[in-house]
N, C-alpha and C positions, 0 to 999 in steps of 0.2 A: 533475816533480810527477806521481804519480800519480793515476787518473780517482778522481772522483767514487764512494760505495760506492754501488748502483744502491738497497739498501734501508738504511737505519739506523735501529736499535733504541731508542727511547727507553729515558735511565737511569730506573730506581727512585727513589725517595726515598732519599736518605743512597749511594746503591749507591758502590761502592770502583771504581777506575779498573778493576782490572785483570777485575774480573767481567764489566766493561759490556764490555770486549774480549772477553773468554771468550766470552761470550754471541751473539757478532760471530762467533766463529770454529764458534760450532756450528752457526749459521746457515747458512752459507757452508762448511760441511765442510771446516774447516782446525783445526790446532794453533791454541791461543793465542796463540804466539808468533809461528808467521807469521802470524798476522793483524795482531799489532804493527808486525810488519816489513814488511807491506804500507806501512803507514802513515807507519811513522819506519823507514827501513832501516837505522838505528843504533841501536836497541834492543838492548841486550843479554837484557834479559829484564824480564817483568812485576812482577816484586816490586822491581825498582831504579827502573820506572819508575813505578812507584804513589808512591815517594820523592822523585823528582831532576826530576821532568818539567819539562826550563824553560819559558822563555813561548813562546820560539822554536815547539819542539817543540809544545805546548798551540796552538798557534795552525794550523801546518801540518795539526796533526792536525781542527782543528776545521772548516778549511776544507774537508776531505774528508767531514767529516759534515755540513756545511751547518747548524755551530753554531757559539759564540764559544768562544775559546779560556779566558773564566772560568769556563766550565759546566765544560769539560774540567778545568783545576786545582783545582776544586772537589771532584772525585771523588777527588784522591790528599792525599797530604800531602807535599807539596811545599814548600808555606806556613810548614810545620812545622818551627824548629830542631832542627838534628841531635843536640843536646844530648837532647832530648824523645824521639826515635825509638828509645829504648830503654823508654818508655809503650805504644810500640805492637807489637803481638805480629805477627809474619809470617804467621800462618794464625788461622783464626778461633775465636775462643775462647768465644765466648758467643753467643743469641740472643735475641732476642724473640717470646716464642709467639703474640702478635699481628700485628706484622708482620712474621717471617720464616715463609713461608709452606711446605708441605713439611718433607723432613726434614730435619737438620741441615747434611744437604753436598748438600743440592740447591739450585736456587734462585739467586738475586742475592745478594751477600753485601755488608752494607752497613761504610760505615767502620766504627759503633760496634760492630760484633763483633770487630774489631782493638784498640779503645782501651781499654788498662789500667787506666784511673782511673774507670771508668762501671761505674755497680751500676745506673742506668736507663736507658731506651731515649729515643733524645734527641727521637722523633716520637709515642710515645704516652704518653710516661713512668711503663710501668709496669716493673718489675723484671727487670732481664736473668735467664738461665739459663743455665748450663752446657750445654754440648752433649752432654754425656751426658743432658741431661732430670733429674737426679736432685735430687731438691725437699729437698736436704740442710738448708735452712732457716740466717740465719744469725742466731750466740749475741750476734750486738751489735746486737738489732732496736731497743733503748733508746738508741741513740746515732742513730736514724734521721735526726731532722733535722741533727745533725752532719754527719752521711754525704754527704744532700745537699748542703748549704754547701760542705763540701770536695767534691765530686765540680763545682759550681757553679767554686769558684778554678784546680781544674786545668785545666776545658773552658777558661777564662777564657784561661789563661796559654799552654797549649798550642795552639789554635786562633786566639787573638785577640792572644796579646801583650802583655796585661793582666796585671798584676801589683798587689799593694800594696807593704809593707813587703820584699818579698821575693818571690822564684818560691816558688810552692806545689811546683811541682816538683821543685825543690833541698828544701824540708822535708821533700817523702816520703821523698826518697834519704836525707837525715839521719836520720828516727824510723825507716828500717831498718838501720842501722847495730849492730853488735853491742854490747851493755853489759853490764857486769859486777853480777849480783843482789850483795846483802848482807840476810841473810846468804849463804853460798853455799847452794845446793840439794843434793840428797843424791842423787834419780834422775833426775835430768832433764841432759842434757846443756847444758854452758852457750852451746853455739851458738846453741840454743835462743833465744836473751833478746834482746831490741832493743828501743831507745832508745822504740819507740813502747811497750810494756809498765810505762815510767813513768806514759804520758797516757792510757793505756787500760788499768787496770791488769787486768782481765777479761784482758786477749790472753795471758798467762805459763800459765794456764789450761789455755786452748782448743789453745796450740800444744803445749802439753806432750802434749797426746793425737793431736797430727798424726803422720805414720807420716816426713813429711820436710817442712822449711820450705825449698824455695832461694831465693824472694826476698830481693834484698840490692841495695843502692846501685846495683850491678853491671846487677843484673836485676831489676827493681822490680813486675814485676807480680804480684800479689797474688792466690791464688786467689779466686774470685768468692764463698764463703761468709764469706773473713777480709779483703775490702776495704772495709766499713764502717767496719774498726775502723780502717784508716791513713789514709781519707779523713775519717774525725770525725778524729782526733789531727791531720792538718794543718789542718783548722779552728780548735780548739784552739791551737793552736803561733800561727797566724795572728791569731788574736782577742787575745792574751796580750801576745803582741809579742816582742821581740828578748828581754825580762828571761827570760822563760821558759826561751832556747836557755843563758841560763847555766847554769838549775838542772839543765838537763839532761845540761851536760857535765862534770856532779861525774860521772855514772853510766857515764861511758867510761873506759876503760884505755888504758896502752902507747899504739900504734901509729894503734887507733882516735881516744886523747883528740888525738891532735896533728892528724889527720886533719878530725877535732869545730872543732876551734881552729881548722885552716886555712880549714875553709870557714865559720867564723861570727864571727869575729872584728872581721870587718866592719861587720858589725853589729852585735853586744854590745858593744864600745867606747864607739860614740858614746853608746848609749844608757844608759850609766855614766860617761861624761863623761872614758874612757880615750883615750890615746894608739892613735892606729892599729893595725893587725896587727903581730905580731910573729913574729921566725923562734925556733921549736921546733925542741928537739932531744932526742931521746930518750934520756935517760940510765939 
C-alpha cells in the first residue's frame, strides 16, 4: 500500500473524479495519470476510471486521502448503468458562468458539464452554456417547464434508478429515431426528421436551418440550444403514457418501424390489452 498523499486537495462541489486527480497531479508536478497510478497501479487511465471505479478501488484510493470511499464514487459515474454512458460526453461540453469559475478549460470541471440531458446547473440552477460562450438563445423557451420535468426524469433515472412507466432514457433514444414526414418535404433532407418533431412540432423547423444534426439513439446528446425540445417531448411521451408510443409509431418506416416495435412493444400491448411482443420481419 502506498503512503499517505502528505497534502490532499479538497473536491469542489459536483467536481468529476478525474479533475480532483488532475488537480492532485499539478500540485505534486506529475501527469494525471501517474498520479492515478500512484494511487491504483492498475489504472489504465482517467476517463475509464471516472466510469468503472469499483468499491475496491474507491476505498484503497480513499484511504490514501484520509476520506470514505462514498466521497470518492460520488465524483465518477460508476453508479451509472452502462446503458446511460452514452448521456454522458467524455470531455466537457457545457458550463455554468456562476460556478465555473475562469475560462472554459480552466479550473475543476464538475460532473454536470459532462451530462447530456442538463440545460441547468444542478447547484445554482441557472442555465448551462456552451463553452464557446455563445448566447445563441434557445427557439423552444415555451416549452421551459417541460424542459425542466424532463431534464427532472432523466437526472431521476440516470443518477438514481428511478423510473415510472418506463426509462426516460430509452424515450430520448426513441423520439431520436429517424421518421418518415408526409407529405414528403421538397428541401430539406429527410434524415433531417425524428420521431421527436411529432411531440415538438417547432423542432422540423429549427433543424431544417442546422448546418448538421448527429444526434441519434446511437449518440444522443443534443446540442445545448436544441435539448429543451427532447427533454420537453420526453415529458410529454412520459405524462401521455404508453398509448402515445402507438401513435408515434405510425410515423416510422422499414427498418426503423420494427426497431420502434421491438423496443415498445412491451409496453403498448398491455396498455391495449394485446398479447405480448412479437417477432417482426421486414418484408
Amino acid at each position: 500500500m502506498s503512503e499517505h498523499l502528505p497534502v490532499v486537495l479538497p473536491p469542489v462541489a459536483g467536481e468529476l473524479f478525474s479533475s480532483w486527480i488532475a488537480r492532485h497531479a499539478a500540485f505534486y508536478g506529475v501527469t494525471p495519470l501517474t498520479m492515478l497510478r500512484h494511487c491504483l497501479p492498475e489504472a489504465v487511465s482517467l476517463h475509464i476510471a471516472d466510469r468503472t471505479l469499483s468499491h475496491d478501488q474507491a476505498g484503497r484510493l480513499a484511504e490514501m486521502v484520509s476520506t470514505d470511499a462514498k466521497t470518492v464514487r460520488r465524483m465518477t459515474f460508476a453508479n451509472v448503468r452502462s446503458s446511460a454512458h452514452r448521456f454522458i460526453s467524455k470531455e466537457r461540453i457545457q458550463r455554468c458562468a456562476s460556478c465555473n469559475s475562469g475560462t472554459s478549460d480552466q479550473g475543476p470541471i464538475q460532473r454536470s458539464q459532462l451530462q447530456g440531458w442538463r440545460v441547468t446547473c444542478p447547484h445554482c440552477g441557472r442555465p448551462l452554456q456552451d463553452l464557446a460562450q455563445i448566447d445563441r438563445g434557445s427557439p423552444f423557451v415555451h416549452y421551459h417547464a417541460a424542459a425542466l420535468r424532463g431534464e427532472k426524469l432523466l437526472q431521476d433515472d440516470v443518477e438514481r434508478d428511478i423510473q415510472t412507466w418506463t426509462s426516460p432514457l430509452e424515450l430520448a433514444r426513441l423520439l431520436l429515431m429517424r421518421r418518415v414526414p408526409w407529405p414528403f418535404p421538397r428541401d430539406v433532407e429527410l434524415w433531417r426528421y425524428r420521431v421527436l418533431g411529432v411531440v415538438i412540432p417547432d423542432l422540423d423547423d429549427v433543424i431544417a436551418r442546422e448546418r448538421s444534426f448527429p444526434p441519434s439513439p446511437k449518440h444522443p446528446i443534443v446540442p445545448l440550444h436544441i435539448r429543451p425540445a427532447l427533454l420537453a417531448g420526453v415529458a410529454i411521451v412520459e405524462r401521455a403514457g404508453p398509448e402515445m408510443l402507438q401513435m408515434l409509431k405510425t410515423h416510422t418506416f422499414g427498418h426503423n418501424r420494427i426497431r420502434f416495435i421491438e423496443e415498445t412493444d412491451h409496453l403498448i400491448n398491455p396498455a391495449f390489452g394485446l398479447p405480448g411482443p412479437r417477432q417482426m420481419q421486414l418484408i
